[in-house]
C-alpha positions in Angstrom: 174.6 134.4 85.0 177.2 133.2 82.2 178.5 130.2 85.9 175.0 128.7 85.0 176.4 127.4 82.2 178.7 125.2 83.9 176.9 124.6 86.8 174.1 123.2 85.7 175.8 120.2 83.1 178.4 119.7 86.4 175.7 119.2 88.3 173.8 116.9 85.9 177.0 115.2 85.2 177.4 114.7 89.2 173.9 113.5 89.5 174.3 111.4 86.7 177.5 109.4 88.1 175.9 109.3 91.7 173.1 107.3 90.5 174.8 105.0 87.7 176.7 104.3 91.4 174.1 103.6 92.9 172.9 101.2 90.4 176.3 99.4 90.2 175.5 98.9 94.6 172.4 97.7 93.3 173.7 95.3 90.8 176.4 94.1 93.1 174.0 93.3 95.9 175.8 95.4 98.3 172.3 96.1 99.8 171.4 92.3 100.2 172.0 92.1 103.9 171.5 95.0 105.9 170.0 93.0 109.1 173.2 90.9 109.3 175.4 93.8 110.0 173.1 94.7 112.6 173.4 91.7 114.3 176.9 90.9 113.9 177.8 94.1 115.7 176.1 92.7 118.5 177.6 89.3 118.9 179.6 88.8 122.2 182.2 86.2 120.3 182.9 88.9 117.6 186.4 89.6 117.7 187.7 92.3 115.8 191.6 92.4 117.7 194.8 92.6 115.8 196.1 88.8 115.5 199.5 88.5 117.8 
């Protein structure tokens, strides 16, 4: 019983810095296009080849 006491602040600590993460996603508008991708993948004149 005496792990509890670490587990649980790690885990709160680890929750913690996954969503101040998240946030900082958020703030940086990482999540502003998610169609785009979809459609880019798509595209026949996408090339994604090493350059020569």
């Amino acid at each position: 019983m005496e792990v509890l006491v670490i587990l649980i602040p790690v885990s709160l600590c680890l929750g913690a810095l996954g969503l101040v993460g998240f946030f900082w996603t958020m703030k940086s508008r990482q999540y502003e296009d998610p169609e785009g991708d979809a459609v880019r993948i798509l595209r026949t004149d996408y090339d994604d080849s090493p350059a020569p």
